[in-house]
C-alpha positions in Angstrom: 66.2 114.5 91.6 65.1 116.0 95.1 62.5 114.6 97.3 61.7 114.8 100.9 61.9 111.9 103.3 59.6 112.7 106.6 60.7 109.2 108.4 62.7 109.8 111.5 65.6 108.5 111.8 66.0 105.1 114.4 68.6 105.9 117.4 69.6 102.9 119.0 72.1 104.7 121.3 71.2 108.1 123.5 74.4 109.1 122.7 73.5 109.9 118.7 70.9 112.9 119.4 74.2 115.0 120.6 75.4 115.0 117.2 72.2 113.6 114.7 68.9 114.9 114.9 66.2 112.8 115.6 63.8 114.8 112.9 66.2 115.8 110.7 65.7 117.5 107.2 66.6 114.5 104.8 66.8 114.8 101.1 67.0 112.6 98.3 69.8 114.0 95.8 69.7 111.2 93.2 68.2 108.3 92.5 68.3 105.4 89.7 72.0 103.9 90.1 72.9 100.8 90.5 74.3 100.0 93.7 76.5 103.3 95.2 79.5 103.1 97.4 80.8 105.7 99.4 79.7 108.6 100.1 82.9 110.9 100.2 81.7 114.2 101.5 84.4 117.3 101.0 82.9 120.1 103.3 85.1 123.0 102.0 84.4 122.5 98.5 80.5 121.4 99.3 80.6 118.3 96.8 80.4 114.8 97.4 81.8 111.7 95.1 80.6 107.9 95.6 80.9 105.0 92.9 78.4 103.4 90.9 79.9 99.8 91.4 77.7 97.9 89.1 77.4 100.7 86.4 81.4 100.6 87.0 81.4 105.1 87.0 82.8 107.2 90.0 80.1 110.6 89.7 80.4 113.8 91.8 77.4 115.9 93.1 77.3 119.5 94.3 74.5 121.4 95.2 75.6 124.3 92.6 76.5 121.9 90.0 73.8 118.6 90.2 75.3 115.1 89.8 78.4 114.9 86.9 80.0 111.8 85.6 84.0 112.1 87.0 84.6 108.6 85.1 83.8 105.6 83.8 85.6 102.2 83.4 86.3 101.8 86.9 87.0 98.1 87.2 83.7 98.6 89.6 85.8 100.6 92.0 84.1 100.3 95.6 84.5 103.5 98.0 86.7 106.4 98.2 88.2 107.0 101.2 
């Protein structure tokens, strides 16, 4: 699911706006899982992977491709890099 966020974002240190916006362009890719770790971002292949820790699944998202289910029966698997 895709959604808009119009809320800046909060720079504690001047030293963020050289590399974050301060009215960035913020989308919400997916929502309704239960308690994601990660993110793991892979530029070059434009997907990202982060884990569902209570609902113990690892899923992948691309923009070409949505969100898939990579696996399930994690052992609740926290992070990926």
């Amino acid at each position: 699911m895709r959604g808009g966020c119009q809320k800046p974002i909060l720079q504690n240190a001047p030293s963020l706006k050289k590399i974050v916006s301060v009215d960035p362009n913020i989308e919400t890719l997916i929502s309704g899982h239960n308690i994601g770790e990660g993110p793991l971002w892979l530029h070059e292949k434009e997907f990202f992977f982060f884990s569902e820790v209570k609902g113990d699944k690892i899923w992948m998202w691309s923009p070409n491709d949505g969100l898939i289910l990579l696996t399930e029966q994690t052992n609740n698997a926290n992070g990926l890099t």
